[in-house]
TORNUNU-377205 format. One record per residue: residue number from 1; residue in one letter; chain; x, y, z of N, C-alpha, C in turn. Coordinates in Angstrom, 3 decimals, padded with zeros to 6 digits, m for minus. Example, Ala and Ser with C-alpha at 12.3 -4.5 7.8 and 13.67 -1.06 7.14 Angstrom:
2
[1 "a" "A" [013.190 m005.690 007.800] [012.300 m004.500 007.800] [013.200 m003.300 007.800]],
[2 "s" "A" [012.850 m002.250 007.080] [013.670 m001.060 007.140] [012.900 000.030 007.870]],
// end
This chain:
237
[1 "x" "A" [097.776 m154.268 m099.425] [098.959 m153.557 m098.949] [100.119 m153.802 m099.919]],
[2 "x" "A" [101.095 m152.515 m099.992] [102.145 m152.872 m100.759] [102.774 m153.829 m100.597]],
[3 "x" "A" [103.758 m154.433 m101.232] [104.737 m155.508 m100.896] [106.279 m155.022 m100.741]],
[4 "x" "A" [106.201 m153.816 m100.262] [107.325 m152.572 m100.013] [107.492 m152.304 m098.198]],
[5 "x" "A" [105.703 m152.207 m098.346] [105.216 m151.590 m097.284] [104.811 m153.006 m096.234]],
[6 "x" "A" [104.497 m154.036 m096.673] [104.303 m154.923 m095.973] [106.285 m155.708 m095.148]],
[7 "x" "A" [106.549 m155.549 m096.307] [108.306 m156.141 m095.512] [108.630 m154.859 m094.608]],
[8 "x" "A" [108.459 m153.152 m094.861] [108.786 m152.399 m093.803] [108.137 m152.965 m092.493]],
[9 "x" "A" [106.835 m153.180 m092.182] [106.213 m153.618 m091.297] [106.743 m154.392 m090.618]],
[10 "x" "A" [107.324 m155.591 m091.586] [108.089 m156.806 m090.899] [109.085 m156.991 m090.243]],
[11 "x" "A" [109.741 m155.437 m090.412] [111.077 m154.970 m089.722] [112.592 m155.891 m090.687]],
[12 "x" "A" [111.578 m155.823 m091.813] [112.983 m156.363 m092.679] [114.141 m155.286 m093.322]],
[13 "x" "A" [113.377 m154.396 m093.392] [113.927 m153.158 m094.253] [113.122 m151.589 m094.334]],
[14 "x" "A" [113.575 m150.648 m094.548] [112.802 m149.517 m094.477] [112.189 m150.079 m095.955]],
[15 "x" "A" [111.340 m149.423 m096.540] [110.234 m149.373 m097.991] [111.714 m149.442 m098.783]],
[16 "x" "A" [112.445 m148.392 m098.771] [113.399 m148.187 m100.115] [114.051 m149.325 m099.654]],
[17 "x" "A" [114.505 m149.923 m098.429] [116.048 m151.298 m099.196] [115.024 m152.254 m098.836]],
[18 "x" "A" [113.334 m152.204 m098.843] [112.336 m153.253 m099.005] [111.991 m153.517 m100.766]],
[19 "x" "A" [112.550 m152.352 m101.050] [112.523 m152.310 m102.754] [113.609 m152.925 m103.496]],
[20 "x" "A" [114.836 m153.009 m102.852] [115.952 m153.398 m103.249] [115.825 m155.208 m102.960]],
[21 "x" "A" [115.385 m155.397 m101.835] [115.108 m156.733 m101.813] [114.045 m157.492 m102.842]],
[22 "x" "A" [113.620 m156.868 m102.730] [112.515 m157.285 m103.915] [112.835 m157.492 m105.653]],
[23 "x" "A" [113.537 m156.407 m105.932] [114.625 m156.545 m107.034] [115.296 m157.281 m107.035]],
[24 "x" "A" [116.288 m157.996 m105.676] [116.923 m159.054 m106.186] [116.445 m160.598 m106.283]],
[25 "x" "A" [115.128 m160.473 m106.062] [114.293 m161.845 m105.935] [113.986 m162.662 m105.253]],
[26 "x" "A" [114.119 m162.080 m104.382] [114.206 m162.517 m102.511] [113.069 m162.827 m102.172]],
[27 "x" "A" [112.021 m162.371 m102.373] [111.216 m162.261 m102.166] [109.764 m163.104 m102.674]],
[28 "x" "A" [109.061 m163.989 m102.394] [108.440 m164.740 m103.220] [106.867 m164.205 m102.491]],
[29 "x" "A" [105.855 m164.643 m103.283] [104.489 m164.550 m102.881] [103.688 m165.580 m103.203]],
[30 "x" "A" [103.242 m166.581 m102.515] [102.476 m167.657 m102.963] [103.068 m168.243 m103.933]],
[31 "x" "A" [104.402 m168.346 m103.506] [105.244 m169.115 m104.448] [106.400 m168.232 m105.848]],
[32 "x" "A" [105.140 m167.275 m106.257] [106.109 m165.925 m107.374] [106.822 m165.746 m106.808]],
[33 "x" "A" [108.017 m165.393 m107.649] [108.775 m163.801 m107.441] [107.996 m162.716 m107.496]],
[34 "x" "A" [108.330 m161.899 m106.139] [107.203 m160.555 m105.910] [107.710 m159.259 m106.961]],
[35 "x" "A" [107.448 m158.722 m107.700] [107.817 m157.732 m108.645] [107.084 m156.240 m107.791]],
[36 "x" "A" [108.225 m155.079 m107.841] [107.816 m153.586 m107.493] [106.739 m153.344 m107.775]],
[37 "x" "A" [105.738 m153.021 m106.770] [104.372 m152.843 m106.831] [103.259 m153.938 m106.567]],
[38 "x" "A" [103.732 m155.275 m106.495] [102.604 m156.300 m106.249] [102.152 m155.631 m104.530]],
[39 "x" "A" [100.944 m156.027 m104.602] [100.019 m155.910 m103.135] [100.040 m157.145 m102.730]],
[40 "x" "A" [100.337 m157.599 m101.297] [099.508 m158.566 m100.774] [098.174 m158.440 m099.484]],
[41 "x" "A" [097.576 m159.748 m099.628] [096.095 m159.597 m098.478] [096.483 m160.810 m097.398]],
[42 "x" "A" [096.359 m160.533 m096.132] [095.800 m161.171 m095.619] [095.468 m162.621 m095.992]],
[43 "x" "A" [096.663 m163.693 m095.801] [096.418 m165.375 m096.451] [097.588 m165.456 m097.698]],
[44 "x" "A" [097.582 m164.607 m098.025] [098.779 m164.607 m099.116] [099.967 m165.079 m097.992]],
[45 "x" "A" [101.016 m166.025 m098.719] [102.143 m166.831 m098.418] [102.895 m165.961 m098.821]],
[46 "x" "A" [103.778 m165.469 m097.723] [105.079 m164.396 m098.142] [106.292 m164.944 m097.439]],
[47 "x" "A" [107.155 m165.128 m098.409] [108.703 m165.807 m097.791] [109.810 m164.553 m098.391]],
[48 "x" "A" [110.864 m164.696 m097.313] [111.921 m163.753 m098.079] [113.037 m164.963 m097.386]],
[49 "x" "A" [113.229 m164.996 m098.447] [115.059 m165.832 m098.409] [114.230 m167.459 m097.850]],
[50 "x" "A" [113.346 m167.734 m098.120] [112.587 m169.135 m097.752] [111.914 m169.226 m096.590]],
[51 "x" "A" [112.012 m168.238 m095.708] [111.136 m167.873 m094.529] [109.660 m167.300 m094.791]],
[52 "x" "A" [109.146 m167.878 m093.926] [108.083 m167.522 m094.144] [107.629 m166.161 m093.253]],
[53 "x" "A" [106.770 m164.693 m093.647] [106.790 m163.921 m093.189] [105.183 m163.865 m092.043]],
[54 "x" "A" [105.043 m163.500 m091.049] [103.645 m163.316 m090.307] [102.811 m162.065 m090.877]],
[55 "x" "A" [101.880 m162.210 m091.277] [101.258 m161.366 m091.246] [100.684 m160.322 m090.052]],
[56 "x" "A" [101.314 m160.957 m088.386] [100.691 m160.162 m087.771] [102.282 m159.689 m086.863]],
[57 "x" "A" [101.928 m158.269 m086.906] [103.004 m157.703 m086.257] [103.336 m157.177 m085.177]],
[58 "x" "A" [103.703 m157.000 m083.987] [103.981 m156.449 m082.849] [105.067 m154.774 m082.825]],
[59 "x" "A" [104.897 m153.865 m083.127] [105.499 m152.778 m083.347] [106.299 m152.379 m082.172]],
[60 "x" "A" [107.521 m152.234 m082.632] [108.383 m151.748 m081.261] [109.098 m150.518 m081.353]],
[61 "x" "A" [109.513 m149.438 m080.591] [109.824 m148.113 m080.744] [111.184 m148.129 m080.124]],
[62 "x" "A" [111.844 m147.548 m080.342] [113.433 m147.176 m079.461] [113.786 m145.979 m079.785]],
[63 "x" "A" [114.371 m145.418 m078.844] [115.515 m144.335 m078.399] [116.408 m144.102 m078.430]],
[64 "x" "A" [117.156 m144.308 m079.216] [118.918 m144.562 m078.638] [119.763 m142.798 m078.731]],
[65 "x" "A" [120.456 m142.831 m078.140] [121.609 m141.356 m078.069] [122.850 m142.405 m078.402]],
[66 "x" "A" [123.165 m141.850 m079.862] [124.024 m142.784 m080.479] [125.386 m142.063 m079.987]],
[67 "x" "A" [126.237 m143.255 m080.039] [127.686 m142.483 m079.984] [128.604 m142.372 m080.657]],
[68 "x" "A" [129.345 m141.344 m081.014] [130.361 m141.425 m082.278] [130.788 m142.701 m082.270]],
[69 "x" "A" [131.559 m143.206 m083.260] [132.195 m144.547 m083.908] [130.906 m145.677 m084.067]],
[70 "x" "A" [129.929 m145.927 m084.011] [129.260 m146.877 m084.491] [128.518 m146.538 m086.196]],
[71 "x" "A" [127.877 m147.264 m086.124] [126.951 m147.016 m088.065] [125.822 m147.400 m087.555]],
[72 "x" "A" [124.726 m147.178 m088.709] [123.358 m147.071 m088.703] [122.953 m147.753 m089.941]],
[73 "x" "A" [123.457 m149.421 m089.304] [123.184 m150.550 m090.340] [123.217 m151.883 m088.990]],
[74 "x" "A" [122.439 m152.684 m089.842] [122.346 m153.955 m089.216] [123.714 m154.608 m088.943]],
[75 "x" "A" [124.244 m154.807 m090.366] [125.930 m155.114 m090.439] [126.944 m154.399 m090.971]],
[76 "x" "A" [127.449 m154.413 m090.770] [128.818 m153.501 m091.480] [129.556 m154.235 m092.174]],
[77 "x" "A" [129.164 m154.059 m093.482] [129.671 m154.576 m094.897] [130.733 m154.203 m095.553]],
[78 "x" "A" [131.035 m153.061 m095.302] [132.260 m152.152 m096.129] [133.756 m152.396 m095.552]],
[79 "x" "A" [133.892 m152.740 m094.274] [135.224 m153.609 m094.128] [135.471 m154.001 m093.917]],
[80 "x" "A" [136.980 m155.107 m093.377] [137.532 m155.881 m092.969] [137.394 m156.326 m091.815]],
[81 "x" "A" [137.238 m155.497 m090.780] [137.099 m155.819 m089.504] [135.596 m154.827 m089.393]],
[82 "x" "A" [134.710 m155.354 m089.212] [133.112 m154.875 m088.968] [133.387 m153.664 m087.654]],
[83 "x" "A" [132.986 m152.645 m087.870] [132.587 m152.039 m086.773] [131.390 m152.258 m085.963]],
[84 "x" "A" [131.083 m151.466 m084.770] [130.295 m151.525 m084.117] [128.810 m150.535 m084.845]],
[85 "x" "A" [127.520 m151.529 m084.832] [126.390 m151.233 m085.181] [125.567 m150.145 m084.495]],
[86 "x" "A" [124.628 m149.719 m084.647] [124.087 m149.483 m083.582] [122.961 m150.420 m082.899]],
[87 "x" "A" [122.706 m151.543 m083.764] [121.713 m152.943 m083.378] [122.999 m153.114 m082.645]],
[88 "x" "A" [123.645 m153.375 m081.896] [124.504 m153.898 m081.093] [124.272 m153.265 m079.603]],
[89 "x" "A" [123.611 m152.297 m079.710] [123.048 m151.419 m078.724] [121.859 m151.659 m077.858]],
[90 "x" "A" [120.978 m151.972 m078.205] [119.610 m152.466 m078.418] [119.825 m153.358 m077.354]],
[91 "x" "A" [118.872 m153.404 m076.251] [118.620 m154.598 m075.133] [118.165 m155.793 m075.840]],
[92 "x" "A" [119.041 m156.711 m074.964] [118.872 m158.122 m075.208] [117.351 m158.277 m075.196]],
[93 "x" "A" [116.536 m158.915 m076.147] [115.329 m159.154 m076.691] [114.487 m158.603 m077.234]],
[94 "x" "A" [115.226 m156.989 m077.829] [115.019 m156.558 m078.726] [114.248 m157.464 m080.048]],
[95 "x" "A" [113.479 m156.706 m080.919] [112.813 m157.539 m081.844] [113.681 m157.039 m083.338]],
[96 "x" "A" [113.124 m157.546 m084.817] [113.331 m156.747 m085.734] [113.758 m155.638 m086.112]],
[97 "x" "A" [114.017 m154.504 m085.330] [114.090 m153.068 m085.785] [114.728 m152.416 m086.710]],
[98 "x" "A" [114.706 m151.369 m087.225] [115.898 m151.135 m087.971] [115.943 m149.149 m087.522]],
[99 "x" "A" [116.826 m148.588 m087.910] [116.981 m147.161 m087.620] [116.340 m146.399 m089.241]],
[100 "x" "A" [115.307 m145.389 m087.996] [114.510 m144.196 m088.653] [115.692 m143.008 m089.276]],
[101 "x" "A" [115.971 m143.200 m090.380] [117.224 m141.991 m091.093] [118.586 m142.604 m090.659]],
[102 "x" "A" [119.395 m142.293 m091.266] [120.462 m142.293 m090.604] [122.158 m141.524 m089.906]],
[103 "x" "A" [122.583 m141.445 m088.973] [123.464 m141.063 m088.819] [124.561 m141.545 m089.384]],
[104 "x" "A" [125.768 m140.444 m089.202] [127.054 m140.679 m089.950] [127.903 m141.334 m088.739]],
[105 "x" "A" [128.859 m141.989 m088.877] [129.713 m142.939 m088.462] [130.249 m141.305 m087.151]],
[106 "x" "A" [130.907 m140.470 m087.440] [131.075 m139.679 m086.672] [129.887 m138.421 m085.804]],
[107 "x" "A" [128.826 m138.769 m086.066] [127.810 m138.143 m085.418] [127.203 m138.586 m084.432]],
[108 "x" "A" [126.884 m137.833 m083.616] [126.225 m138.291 m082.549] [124.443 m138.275 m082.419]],
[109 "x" "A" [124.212 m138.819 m081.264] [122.743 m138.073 m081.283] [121.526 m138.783 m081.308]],
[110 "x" "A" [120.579 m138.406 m081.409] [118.982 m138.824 m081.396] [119.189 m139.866 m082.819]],
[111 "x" "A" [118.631 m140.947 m082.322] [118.129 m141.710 m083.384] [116.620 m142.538 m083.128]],
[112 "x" "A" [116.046 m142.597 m083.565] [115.067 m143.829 m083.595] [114.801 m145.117 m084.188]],
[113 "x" "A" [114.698 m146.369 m083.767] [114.764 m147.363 m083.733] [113.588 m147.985 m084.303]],
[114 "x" "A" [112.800 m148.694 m085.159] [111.377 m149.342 m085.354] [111.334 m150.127 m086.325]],
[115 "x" "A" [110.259 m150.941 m086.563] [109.771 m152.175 m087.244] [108.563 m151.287 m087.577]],
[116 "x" "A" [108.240 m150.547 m087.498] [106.917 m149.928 m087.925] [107.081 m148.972 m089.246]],
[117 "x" "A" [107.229 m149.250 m090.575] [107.525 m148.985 m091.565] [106.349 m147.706 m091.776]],
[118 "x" "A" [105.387 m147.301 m091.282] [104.833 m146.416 m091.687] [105.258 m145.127 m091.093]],
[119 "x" "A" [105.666 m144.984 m089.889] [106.174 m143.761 m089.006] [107.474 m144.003 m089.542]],
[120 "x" "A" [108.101 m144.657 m090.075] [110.491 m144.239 m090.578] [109.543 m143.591 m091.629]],
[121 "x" "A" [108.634 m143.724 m092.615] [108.345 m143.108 m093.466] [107.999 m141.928 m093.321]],
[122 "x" "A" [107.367 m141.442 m092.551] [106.954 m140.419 m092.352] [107.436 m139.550 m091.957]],
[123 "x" "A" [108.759 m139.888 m091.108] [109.490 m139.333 m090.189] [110.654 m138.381 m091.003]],
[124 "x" "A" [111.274 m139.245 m092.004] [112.288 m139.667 m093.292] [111.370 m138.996 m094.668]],
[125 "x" "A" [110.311 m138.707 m094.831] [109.749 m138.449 m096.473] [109.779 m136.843 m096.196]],
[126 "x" "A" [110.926 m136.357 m097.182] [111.049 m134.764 m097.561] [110.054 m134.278 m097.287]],
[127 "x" "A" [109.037 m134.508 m098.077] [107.496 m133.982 m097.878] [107.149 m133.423 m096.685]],
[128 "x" "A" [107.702 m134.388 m095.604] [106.919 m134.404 m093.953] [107.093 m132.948 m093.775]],
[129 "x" "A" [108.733 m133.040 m094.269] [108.916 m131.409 m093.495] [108.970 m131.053 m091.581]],
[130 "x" "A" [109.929 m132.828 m091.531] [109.838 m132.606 m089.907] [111.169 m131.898 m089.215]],
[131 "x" "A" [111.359 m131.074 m088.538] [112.330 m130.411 m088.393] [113.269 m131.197 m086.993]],
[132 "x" "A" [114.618 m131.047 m087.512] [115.184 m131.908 m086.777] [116.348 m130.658 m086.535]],
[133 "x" "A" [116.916 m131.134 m085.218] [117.793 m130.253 m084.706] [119.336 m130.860 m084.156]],
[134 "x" "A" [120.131 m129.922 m084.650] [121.549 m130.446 m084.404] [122.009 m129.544 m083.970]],
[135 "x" "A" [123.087 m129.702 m083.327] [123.940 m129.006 m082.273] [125.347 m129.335 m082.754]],
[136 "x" "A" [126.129 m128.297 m083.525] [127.140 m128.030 m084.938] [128.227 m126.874 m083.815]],
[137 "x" "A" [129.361 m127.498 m084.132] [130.337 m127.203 m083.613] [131.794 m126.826 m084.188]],
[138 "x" "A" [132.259 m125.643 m085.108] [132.979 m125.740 m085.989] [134.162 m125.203 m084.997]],
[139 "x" "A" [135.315 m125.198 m086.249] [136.481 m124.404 m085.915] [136.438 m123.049 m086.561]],
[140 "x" "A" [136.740 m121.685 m085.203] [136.852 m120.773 m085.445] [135.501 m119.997 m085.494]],
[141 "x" "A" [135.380 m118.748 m086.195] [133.960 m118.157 m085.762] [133.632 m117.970 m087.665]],
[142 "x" "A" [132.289 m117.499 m087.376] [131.228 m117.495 m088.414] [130.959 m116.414 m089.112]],
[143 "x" "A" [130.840 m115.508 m090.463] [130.528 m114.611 m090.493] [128.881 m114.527 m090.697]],
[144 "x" "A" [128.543 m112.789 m090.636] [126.938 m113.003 m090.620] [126.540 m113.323 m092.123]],
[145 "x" "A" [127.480 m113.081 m092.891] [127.158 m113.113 m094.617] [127.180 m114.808 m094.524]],
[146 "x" "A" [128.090 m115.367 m093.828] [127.929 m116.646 m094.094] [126.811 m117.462 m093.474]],
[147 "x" "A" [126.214 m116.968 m092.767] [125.148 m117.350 m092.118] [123.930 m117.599 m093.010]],
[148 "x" "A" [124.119 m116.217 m093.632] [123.118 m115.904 m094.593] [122.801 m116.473 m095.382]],
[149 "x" "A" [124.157 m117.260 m095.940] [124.344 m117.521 m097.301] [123.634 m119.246 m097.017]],
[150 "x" "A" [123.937 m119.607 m095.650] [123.723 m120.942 m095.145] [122.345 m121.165 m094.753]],
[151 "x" "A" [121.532 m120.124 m094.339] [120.075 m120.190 m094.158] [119.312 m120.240 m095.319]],
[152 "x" "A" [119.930 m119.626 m096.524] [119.262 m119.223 m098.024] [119.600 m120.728 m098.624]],
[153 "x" "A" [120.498 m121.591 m098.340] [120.908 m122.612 m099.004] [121.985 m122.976 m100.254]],
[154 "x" "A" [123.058 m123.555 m099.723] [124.068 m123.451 m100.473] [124.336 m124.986 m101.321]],
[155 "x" "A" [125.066 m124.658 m102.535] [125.747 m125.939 m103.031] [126.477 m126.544 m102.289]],
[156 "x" "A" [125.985 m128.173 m102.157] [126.559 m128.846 m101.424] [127.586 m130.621 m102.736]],
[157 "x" "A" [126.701 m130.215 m103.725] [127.534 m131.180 m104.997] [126.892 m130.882 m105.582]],
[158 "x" "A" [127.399 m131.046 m106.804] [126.987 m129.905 m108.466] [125.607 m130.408 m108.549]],
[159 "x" "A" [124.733 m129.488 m108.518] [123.680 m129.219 m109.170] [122.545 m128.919 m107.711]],
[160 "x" "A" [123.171 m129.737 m106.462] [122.362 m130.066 m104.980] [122.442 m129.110 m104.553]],
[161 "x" "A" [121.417 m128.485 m104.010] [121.386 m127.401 m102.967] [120.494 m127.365 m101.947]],
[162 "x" "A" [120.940 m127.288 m101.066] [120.248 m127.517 m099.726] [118.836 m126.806 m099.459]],
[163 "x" "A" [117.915 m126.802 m098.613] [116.607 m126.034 m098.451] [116.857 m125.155 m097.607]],
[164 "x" "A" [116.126 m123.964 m097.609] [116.578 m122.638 m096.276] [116.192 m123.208 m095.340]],
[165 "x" "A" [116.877 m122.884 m094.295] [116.905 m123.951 m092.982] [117.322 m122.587 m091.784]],
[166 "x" "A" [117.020 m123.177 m090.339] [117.464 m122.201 m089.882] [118.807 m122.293 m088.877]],
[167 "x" "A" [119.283 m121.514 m088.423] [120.676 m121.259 m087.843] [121.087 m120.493 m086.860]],
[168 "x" "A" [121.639 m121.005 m085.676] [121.674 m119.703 m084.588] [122.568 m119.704 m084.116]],
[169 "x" "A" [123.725 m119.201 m083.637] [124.352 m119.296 m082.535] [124.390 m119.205 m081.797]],
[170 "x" "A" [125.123 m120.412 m080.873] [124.598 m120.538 m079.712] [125.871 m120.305 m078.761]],
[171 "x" "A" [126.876 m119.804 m079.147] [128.038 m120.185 m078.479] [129.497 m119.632 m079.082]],
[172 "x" "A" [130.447 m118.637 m078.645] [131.240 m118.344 m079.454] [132.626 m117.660 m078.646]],
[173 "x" "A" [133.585 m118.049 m079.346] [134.828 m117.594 m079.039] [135.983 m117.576 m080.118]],
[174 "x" "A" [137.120 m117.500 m079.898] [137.991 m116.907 m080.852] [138.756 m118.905 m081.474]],
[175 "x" "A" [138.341 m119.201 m080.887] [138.657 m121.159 m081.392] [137.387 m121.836 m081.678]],
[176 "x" "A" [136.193 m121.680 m081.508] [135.255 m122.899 m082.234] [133.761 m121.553 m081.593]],
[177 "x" "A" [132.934 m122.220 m082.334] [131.606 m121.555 m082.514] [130.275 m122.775 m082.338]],
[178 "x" "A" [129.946 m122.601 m081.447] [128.457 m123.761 m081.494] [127.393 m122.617 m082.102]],
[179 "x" "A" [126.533 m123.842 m082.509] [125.221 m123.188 m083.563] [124.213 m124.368 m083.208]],
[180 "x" "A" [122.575 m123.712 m083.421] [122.019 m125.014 m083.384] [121.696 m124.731 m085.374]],
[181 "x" "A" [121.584 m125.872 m085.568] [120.788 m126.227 m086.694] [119.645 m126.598 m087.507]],
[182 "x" "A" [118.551 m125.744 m087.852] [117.564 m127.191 m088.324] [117.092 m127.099 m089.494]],
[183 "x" "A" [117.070 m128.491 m089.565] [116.837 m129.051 m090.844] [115.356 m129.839 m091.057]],
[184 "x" "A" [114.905 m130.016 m092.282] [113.702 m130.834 m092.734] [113.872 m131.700 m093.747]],
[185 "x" "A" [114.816 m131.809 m093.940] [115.609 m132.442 m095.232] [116.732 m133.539 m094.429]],
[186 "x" "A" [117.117 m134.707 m094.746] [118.194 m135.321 m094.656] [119.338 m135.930 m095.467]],
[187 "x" "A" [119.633 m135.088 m096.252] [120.885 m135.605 m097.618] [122.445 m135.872 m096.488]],
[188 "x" "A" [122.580 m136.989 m097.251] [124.130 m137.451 m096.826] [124.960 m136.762 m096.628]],
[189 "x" "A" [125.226 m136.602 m095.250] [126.402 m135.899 m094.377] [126.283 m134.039 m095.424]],
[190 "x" "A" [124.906 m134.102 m094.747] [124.433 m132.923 m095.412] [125.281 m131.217 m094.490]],
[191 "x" "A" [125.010 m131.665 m093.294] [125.203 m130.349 m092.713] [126.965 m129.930 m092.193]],
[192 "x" "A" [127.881 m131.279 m092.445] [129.339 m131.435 m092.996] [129.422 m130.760 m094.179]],
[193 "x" "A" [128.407 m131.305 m095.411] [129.170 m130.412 m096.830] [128.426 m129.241 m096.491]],
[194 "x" "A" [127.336 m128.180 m095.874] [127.006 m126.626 m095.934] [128.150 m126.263 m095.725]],
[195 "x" "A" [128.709 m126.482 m094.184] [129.720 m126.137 m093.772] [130.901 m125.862 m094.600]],
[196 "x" "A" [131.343 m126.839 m095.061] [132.597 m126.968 m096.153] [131.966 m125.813 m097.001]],
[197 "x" "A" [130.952 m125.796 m097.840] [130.818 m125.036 m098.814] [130.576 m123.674 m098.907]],
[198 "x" "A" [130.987 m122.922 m097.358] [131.721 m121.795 m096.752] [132.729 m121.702 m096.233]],
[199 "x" "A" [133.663 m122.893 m096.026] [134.873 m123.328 m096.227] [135.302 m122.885 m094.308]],
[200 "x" "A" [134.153 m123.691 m093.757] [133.923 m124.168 m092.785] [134.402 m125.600 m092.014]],
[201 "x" "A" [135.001 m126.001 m091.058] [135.256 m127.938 m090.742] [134.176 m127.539 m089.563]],
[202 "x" "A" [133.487 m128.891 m089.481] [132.549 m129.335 m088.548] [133.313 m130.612 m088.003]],
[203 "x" "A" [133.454 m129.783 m085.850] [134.653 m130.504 m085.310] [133.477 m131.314 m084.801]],
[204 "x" "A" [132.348 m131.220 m084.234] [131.342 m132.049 m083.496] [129.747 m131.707 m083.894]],
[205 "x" "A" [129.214 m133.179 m084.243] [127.909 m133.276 m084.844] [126.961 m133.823 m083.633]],
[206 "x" "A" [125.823 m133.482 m083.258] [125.152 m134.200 m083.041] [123.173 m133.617 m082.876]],
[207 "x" "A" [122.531 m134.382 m083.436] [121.260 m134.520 m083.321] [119.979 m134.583 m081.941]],
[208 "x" "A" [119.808 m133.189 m081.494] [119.455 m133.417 m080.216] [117.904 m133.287 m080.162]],
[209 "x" "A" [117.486 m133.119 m081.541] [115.919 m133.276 m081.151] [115.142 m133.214 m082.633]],
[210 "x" "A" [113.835 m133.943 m082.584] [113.100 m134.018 m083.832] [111.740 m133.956 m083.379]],
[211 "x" "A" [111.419 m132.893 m083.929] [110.108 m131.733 m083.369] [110.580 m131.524 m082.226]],
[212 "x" "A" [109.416 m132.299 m081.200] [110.053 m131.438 m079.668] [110.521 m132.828 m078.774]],
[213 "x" "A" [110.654 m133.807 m079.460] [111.544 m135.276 m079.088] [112.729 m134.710 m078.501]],
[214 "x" "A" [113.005 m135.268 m076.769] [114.379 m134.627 m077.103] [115.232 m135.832 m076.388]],
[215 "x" "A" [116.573 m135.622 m075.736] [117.382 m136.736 m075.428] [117.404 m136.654 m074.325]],
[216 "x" "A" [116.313 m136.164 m073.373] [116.704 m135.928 m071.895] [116.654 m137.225 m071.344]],
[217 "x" "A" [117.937 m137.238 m070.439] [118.056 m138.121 m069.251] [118.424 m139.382 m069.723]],
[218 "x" "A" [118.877 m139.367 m071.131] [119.850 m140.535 m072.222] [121.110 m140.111 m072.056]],
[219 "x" "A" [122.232 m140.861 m071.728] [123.565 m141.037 m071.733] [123.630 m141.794 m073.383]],
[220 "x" "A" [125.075 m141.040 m073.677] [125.733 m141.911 m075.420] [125.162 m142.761 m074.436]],
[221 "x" "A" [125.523 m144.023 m075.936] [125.160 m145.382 m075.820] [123.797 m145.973 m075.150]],
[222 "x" "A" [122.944 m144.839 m074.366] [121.887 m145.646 m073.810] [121.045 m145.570 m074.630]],
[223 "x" "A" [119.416 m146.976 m074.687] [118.289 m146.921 m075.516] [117.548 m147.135 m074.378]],
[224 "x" "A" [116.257 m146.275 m074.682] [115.125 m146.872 m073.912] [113.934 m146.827 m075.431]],
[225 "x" "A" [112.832 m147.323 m074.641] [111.763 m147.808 m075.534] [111.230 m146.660 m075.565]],
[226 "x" "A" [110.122 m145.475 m076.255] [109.810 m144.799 m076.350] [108.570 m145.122 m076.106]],
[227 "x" "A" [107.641 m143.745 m074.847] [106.241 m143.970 m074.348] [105.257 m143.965 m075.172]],
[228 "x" "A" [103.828 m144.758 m075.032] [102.991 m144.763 m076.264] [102.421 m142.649 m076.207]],
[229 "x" "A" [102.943 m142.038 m075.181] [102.766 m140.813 m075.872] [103.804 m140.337 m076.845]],
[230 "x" "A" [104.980 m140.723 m076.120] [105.827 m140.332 m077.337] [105.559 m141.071 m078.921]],
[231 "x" "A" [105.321 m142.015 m079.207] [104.675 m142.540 m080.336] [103.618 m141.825 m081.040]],
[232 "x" "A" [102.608 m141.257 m080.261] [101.409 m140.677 m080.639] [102.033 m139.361 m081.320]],
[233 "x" "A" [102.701 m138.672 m080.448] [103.018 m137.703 m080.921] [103.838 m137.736 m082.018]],
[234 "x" "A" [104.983 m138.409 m082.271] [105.681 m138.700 m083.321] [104.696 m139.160 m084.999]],
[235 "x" "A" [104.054 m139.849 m084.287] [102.786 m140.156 m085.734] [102.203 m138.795 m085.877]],
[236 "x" "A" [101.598 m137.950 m085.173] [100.818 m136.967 m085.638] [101.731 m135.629 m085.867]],
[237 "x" "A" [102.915 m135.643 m085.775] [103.703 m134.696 m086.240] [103.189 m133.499 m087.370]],
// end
């Protein structure tokens, strides 16, 4: 097994900031420093930061309907006074987890929670092509050219352009316009810059379903554990 893919497992990190750890040398194997790409088996000695890691894992799933003002990090590094996480959410005896993609500090919505590094992958890899749905709330109304222009895929920063995606409205009056959204792609505060780049503001974000996952009977702020059907289904997406 990778040594990318074995710390996702461990609920240390998704694969990519399991790569970043590994780069900074954190990481030892039977004593080495683990270098990008080593495999380990079964008996191999794996420590990160002098801990020693289990090889055997207990996989845990979560739910959460996030609520505006928190982040989608373990800690909040970037300022002075830490905001609220969304691991701060998480029932007391919660294990390892970390969040599948992430939301923006002002978005709301479906998130998923896991230590199971092979499903954030899957869930999260462009490739999958899993369609996720948001519920987009601007100021003012929409034209159909701009619609157009937003389903075909627009510049969102020089050279980036979004994938055709689809778009509906769902809702409209002479002060704000609801739309649902979906996407298969997740670029940073992606469906904020389409918007802008029809010179659009997006007053309310939020994420209400991925495939046919949805948020029923979740209040913001609540998590529950997700059923081993919902799991099944989420893997075979």
């Amino acid at each position: 097994m990778r040594i990318n893919k074995f710390l996702a497992e461990q609920g240390v990190a998704s694969r990519r900031g399991a790569d970043e750890i590994i780069a900074e040398g954190r990481v030892l194997v039977n004593g080495k420093t683990a270098k990008a790409g080593d495999s380990v088996e079964e008996g191999d000695i794996v420590t990160l930061d002098g801990k020693i890691l289990s090889h055997k894992v207990k996989y845990e799933y979560y739910l959460l309907n996030k609520p505006k003002g928190c982040v989608c990090t373990a800690h909040d590094e970037k300022t002075e006074r830490p905001r609220k996480t969304v691991m701060d959410l998480l029932p007391e005896g919660a294990g390892r987890v970390f969040p599948v993609g992430r939301l923006d500090y002002d978005t709301e919505g479906m998130l998923i929670l896991t230590n199971d590094g092979d499903l954030s992958y899957r869930l999260t890899a462009p490739q999958s092509e899993i369609p996720k749905i948001y519920l987009v709330r601007i100021e003012g109304s929409i034209s159909a050219a701009e619609l157009s222009r937003l389903r075909a895929g627009v510049e969102i920063e020089k050279g980036v352009i979004t994938k055709k995606c689809r778009i509906n409205v769902v809702e409209t009056d002479k002060k704000f316009t609801k739309l649902h959204v979906v996407l298969t792609e997740g670029k940073n505060r992606e469906i904020r810059k389409m918007f802008e780049a029809v010179g659009k503001r997006v007053e309310f974000l939020k994420r209400i379903k991925i495939g046919e996952l949805t948020l029923s009977g979740l209040d913001r702020g609540e998590v529950r554990k997700l059923t081993e059907e919902e799991v099944f289904y989420l893997k075979n997406l």
